[in-house]
C-alpha positions as CSV (number, residue, x, y, z in Angstrom):
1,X,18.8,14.6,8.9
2,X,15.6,12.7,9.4
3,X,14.8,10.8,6.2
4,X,11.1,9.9,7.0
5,X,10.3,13.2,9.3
6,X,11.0,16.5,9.5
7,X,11.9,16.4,12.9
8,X,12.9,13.3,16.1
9,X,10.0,14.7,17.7
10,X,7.8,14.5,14.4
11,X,8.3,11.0,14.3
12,X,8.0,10.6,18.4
13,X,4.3,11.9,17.4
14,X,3.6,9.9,14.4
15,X,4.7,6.6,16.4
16,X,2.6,7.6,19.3
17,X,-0.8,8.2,17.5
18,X,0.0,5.0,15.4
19,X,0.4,2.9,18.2
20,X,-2.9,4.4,19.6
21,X,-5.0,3.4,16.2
22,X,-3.5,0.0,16.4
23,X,-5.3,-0.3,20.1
24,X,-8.5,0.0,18.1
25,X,-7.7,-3.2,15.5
26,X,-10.9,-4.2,15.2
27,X,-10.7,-7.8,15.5
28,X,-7.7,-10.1,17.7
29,X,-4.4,-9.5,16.0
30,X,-0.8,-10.0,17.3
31,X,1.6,-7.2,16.4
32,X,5.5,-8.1,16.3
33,X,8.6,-7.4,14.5
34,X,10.7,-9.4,12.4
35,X,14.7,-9.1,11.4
36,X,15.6,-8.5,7.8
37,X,18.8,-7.4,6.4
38,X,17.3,-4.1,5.8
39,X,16.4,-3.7,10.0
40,X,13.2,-4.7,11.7
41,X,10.1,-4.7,10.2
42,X,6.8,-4.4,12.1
43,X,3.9,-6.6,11.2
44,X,0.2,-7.1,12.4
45,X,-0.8,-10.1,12.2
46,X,-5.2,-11.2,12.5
47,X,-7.5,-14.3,11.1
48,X,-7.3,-17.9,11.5
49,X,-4.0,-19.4,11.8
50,X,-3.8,-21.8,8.4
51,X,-5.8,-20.2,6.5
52,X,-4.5,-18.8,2.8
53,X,-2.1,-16.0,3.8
54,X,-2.6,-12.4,2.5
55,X,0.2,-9.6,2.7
56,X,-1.0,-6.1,2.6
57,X,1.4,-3.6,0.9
58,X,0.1,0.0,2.1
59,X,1.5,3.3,-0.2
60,X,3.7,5.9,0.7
61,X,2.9,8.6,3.6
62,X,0.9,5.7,5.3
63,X,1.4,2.4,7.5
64,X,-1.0,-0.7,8.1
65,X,-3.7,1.1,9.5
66,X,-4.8,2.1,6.1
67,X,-6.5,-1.5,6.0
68,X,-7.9,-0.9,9.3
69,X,-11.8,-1.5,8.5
70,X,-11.2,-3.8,5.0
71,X,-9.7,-6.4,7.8
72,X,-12.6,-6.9,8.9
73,X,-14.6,-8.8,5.9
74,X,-10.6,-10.3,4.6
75,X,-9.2,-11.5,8.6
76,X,-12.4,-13.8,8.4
77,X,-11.3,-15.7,5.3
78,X,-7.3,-15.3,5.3
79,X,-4.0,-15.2,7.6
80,X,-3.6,-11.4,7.3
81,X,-0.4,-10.1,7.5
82,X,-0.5,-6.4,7.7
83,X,3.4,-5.0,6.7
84,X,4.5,-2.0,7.7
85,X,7.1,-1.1,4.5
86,X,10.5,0.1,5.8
87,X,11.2,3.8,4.8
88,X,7.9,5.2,5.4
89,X,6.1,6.3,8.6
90,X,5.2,3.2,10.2
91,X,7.1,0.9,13.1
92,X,9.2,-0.8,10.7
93,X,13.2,0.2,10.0
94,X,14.0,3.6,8.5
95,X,15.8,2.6,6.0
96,X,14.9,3.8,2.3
97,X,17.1,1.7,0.0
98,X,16.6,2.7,-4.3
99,X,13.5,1.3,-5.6
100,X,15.4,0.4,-8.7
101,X,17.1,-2.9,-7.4
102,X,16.6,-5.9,-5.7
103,X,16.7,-4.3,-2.4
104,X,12.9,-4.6,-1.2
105,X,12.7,-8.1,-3.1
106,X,15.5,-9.2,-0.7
107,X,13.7,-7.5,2.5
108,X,10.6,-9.4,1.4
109,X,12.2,-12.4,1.3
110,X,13.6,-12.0,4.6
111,X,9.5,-11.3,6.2
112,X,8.1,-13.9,4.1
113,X,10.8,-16.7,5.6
114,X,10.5,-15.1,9.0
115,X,6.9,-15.4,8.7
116,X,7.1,-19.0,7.7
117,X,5.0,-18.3,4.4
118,X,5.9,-20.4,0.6
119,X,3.0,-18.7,-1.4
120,X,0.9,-15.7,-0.9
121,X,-1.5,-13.6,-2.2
122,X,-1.1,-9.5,-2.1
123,X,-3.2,-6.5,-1.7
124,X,-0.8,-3.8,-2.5
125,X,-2.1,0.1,-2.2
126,X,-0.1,2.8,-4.4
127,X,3.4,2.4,-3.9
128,X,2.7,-1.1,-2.3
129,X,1.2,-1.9,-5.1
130,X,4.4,-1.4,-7.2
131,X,6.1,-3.5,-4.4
132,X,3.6,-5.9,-4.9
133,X,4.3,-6.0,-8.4
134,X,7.8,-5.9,-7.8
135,X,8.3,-8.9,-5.9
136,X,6.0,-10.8,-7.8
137,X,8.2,-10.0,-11.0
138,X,11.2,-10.9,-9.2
139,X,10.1,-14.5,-7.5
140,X,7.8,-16.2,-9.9
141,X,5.9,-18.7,-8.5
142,X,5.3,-17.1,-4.8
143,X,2.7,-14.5,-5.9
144,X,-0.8,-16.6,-6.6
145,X,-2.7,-13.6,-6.9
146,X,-2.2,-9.7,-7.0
147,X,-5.3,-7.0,-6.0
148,X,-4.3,-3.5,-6.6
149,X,-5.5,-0.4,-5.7
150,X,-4.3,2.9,-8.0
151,X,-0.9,1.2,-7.9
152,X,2.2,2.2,-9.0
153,X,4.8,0.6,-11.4
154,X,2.6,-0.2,-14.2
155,X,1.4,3.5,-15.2
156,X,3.2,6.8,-15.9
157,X,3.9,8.9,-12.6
158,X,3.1,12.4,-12.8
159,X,5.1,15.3,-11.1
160,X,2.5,16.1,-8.9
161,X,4.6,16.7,-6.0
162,X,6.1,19.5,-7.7
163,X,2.7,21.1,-9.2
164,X,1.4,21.4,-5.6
165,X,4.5,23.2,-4.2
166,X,3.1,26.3,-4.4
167,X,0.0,25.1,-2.5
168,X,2.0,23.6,0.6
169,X,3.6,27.1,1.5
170,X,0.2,28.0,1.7
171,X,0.0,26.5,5.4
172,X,-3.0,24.4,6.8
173,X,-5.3,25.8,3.6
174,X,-3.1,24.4,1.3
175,X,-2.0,20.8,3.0
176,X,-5.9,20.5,3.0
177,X,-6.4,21.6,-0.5
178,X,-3.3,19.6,-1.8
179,X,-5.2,16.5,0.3
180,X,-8.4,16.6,-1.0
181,X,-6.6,16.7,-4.7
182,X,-5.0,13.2,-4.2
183,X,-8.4,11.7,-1.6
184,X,-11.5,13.5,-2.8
185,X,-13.7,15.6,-0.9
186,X,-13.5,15.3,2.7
187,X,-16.5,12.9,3.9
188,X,-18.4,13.0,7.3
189,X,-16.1,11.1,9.3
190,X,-17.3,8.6,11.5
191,X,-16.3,8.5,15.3
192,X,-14.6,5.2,15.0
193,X,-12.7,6.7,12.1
194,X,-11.4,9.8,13.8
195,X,-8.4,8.6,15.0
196,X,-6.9,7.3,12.1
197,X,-7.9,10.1,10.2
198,X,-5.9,12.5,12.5
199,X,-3.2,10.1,12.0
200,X,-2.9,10.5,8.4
201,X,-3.0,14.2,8.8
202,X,-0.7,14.0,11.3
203,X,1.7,12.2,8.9
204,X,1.0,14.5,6.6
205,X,2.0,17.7,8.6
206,X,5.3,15.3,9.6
207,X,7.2,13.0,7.4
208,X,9.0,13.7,4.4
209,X,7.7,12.1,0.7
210,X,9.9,9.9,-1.3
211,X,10.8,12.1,-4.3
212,X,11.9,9.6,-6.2
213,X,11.1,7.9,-9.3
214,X,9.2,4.7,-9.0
215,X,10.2,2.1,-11.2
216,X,7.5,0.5,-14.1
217,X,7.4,-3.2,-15.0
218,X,9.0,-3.9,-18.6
219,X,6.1,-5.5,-21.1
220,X,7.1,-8.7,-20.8
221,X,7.1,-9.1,-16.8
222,X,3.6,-7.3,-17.0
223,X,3.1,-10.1,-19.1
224,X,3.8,-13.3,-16.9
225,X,2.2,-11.8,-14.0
226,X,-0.6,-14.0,-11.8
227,X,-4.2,-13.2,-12.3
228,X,-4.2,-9.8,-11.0
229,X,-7.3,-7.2,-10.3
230,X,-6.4,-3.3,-10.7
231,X,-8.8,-0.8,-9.5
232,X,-7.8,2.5,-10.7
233,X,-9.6,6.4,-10.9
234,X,-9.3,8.8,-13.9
235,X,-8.8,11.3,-11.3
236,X,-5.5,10.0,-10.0
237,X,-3.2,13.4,-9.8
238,X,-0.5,10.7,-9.2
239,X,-0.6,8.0,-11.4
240,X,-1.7,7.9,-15.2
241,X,-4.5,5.5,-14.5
242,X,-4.9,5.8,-18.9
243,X,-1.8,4.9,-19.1
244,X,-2.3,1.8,-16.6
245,X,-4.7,0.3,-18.0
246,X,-3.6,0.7,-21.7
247,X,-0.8,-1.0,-21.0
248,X,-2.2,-4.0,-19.1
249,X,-4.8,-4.4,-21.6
250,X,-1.7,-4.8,-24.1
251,X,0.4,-6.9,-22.4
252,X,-1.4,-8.5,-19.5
253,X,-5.1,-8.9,-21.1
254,X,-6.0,-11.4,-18.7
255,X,-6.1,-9.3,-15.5
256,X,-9.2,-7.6,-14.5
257,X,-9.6,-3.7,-14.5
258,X,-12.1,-1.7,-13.1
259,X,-11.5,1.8,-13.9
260,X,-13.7,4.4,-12.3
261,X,-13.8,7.6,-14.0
262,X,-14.5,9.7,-11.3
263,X,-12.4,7.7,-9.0
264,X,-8.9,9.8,-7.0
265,X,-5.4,8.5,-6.4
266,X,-7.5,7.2,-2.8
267,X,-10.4,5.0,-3.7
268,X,-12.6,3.4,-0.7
269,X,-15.1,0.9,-0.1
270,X,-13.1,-1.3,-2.6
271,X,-13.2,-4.5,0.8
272,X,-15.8,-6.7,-1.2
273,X,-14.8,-6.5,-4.6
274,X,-11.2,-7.4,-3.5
275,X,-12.1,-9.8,-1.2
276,X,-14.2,-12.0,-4.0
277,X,-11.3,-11.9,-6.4
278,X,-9.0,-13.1,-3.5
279,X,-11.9,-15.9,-3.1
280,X,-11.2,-17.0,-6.7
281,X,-7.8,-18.4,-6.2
282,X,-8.9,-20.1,-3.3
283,X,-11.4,-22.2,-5.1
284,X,-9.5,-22.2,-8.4
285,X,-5.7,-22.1,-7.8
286,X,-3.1,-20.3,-10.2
């Protein structure tokens, strides 16, 4: 069985339409692949060579074109190193190794070293955002700065996956409605956006969730964590965003919250805010 897709040909299509968005990066990038122990791993790669470098984490049921449009305001100030996370439906390796190890930690350090990187700032999306935290748990020192969007790791998860069952043997009405739970209402897409937005829906109609539970941070490693900004909604039907920010206001009071109310598991338009918080640590180093 096909642990990312449903089907070979599933993921034939996913790759396809993928590699079709990335022909649209909008600004000069080189896209390559790197060995790691847990099988190659597919990175895009955009802004002036020695400038700060900045991974991007993207969450589950996604890849690297999730950043698409915030590369263009970040690629102008940092080395951006778009990753595509093994296990999920991307280019990189299809390999899903437990969460609840050292296994990603180890697959990170293999990209970082390929990548010729010492410290590096993250962005880190959902469950990229609890591989961001991950890693900078696990290697002290290499993380200068951590931006997350409705990440994982830090909050409860809820079982949403299993409240919307129901919904997804609904057909196309239900993927739609289950979609517009966890992203909002659908917005008038722009033309430039279109095919990246049938991507994600094609993902969606193809690969195969983790159903997994995704490990939290203990108090004390939220507590030695580098500055760190978490945006987070109090609609999240994934995440206890309440939860989230109760606890890094008890145990990491230093890191800066913004918690929209109104906000989904998806927020957008979040480029600027993250990009002057990244802009911080350049002028005033952890």
């Amino acid at each position: 069985m096909n642990a990312i897709y449903k089907s070979d040909a599933a993921g034939h299509a996913v790759r396809e339409k993928y590699r079709e968005v990335l022909g649209a990066w909008p600004v000069p990038a080189r896209q390559f692949t790197v060995p790691t122990r847990a099988g190659d791993t597919f990175v895009v790669a955009c802004g002036p060579e020695g400038a700060p470098p900045l991974l991007l984490f993207h969450g589950s049921q996604a890849n690297s074109s999730v950043y698409m449009f915030d590369i263009l305001s970040w690629s102008r100030r940092f080395r951006v190193y778009a990753i595509d996370m093994i296990g999920e439906p991307g280019l990189s390796a299809p390999s899903r190794p437990p969460l609840d190890g050292e296994a990603h930690a180890l697959w990170l350090d293999d990209v970082i070293a390929a990548l010729g990187l010492d410290q590096v700032m993250i962005v880190g999306m959902s469950l990229g955002g609890w591989l961001a935290l991950d890693h900078a748990a696990r290697r002290p020192g290499r993380v200068t700065r951590l931006a997350l969007l409705c990440p994982a790791g830090i909050g409860r998860q809820k079982n949403f996956l299993l409240k919307v069952l129901p919904l997804l043997l609904l057909g196309p009405w239900g993927v739609r409605k289950t979609r517009e739970m966890v992203m909002g209402p659908v917005r008038e897409v722009a033309p430039e956006a279109r095919p990246l937005v049938d991507l994600v829906q094609l993902i969606g109609r193809s690969a195969r969730p983790r159903m997994v539970q995704i490990p939290r941070l203990s108090d004390d490693e939220l507590g030695k964590l580098p500055p760190t900004l978490v945006i987070a909604g109090g609609r999240d039907v994934l995440i206890d965003s309440g939860d989230t920010c109760r606890r890094l206001a008890r145990f990491a009071p230093s890191a800066c919250v913004k918690f929209d109310p109104d906000a989904r598991h998806y927020i957008p338009d979040q480029a600027a805010t993250i990009l002057a918080f990244l802009e911080e640590g350049i002028a005033r180093p952890a």
